[in-house]
C-alpha positions in Angstrom: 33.6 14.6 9.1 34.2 10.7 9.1 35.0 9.1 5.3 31.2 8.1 4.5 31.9 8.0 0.9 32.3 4.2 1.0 28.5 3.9 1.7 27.1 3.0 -1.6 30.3 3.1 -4.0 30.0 -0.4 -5.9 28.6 -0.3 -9.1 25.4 -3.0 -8.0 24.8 -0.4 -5.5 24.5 3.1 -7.7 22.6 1.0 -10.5 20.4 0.0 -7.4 19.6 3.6 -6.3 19.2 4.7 -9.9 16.5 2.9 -9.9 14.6 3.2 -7.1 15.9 7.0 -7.0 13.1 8.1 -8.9 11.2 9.7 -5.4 13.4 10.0 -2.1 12.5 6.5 -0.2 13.2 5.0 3.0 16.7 4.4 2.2 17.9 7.6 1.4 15.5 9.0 4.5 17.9 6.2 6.8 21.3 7.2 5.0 20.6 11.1 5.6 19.4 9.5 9.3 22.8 8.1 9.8 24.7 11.0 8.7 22.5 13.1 10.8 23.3 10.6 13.9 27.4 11.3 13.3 27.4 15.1 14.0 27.4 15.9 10.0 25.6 18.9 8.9 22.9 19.1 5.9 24.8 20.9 3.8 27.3 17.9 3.9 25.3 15.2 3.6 23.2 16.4 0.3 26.8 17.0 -0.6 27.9 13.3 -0.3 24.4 12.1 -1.4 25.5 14.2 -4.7 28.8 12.4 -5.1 27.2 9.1 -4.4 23.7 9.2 -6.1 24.9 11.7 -8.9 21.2 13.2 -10.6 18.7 11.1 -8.6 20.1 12.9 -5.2 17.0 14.6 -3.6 16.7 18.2 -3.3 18.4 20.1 -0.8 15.6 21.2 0.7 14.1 17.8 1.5 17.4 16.5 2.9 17.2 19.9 5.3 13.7 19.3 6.0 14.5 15.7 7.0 17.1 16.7 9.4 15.0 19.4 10.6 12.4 16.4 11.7 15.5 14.4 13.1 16.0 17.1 15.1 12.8 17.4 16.4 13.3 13.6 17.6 11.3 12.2 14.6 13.5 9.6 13.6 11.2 7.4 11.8 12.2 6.3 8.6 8.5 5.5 7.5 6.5 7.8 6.0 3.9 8.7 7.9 -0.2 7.6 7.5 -2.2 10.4 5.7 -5.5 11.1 6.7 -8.4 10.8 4.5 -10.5 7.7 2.7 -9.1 4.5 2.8 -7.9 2.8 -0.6 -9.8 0.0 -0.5 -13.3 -1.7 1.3 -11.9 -4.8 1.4 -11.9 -5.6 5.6 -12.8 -8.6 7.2 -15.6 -6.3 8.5 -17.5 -5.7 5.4 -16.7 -9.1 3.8 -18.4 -11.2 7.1 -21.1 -8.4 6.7 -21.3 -9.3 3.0 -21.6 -12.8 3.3 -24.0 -12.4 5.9 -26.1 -10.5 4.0 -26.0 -13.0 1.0 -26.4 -16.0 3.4 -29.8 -14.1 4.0 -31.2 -14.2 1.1 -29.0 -15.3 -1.9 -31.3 -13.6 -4.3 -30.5 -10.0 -2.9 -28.7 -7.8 -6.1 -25.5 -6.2 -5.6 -27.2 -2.3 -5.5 -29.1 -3.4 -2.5 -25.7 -4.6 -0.5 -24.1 -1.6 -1.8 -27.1 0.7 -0.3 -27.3 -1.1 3.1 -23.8 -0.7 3.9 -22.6 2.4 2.4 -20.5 1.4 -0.1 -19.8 1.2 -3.9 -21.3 -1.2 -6.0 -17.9 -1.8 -7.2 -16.5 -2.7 -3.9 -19.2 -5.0 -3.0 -18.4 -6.9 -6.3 -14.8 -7.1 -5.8 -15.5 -8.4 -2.5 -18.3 -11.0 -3.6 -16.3 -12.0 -6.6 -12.5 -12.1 -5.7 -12.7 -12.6 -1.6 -15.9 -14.5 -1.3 -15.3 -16.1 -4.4 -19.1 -16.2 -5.3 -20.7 -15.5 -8.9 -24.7 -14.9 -9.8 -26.4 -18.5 -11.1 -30.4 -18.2 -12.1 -30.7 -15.2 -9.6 -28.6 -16.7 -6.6 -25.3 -16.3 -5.6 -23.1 -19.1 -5.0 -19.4 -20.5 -4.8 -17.9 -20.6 -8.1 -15.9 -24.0 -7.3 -19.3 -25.9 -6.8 -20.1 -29.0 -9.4 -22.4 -29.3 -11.9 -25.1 -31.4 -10.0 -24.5 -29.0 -6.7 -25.2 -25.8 -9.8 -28.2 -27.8 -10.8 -29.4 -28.6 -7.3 -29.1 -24.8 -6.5 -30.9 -23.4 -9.4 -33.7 -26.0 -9.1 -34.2 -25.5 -5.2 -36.5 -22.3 -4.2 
């Protein structure tokens, strides 16, 4: 086995991994990668990830599960995408269908956006207020960086 021990020795380095050590991340996945690439066994490397990372070394058994995908010919050091619902509504999609909808008829409530495209009021206010950057005036919606004679103008036209 070659001398790896030299891989994350200074003290910068250990505080480093300390740190981020807290759940097994990309690094550690690419230095068990790399020992994986020179021949070493599993055993070995959760040994050296031991001396080197002390108590925030990942378990064994997801070091020997990580070279078990290595050998496969996974060698991605990304985690993979999960299936399932999306974080977050925020698309260009829904925003240009948003601001359609409002260009429409500026007096149209959020409850009625949310119902006509399927999502949660919540998301179509995010969107409305933080990415369209648009805010309710006398029962229209319109851009928040507008002047007070444009405001006036808006709430006085029908």
């Amino acid at each position: 086995m070659p001398n790896c021990k030299s891989f994350l020795v200074t003290e910068a380095e250990r505080k480093h991994a300390k740190r981020r050590a807290r759940f097994p991340n990309i690094e550690t996945r690419a230095v068990i990668n790399f020992f994986f690439l020179q021949g070493t066994a599993h055993k070995e490397i959760h040994a050296i990830l031991i001396e080197t990372l002390g108590e925030y070394v990942p378990s064994y058994a997801t070091v020997k599960n990580w070279v078990a995908q290595f050998k496969r010919g996974d060698f991605s050091t990304c985690a993979a995408p999960r299936p399932g619902r999306p974080k977050t509504v925020t698309t260009p999609e829904f925003i240009d269908q948003i601001h359609e909808i409002i260009l429409e008829n500026r007096r149209i409530s959020v409850n009625s956006i949310a119902e006509q495209l399927g999502i949660s009021r919540e998301g179509v206010g995010s969107i409305i207020h933080e990415d369209l950057d648009m805010r309710k005036l006398s029962a229209k919606w319109v851009l928040k960086c507008l002047n007070e004679d444009q405001k006036r103008q808006c709430c006085q036209s029908p």
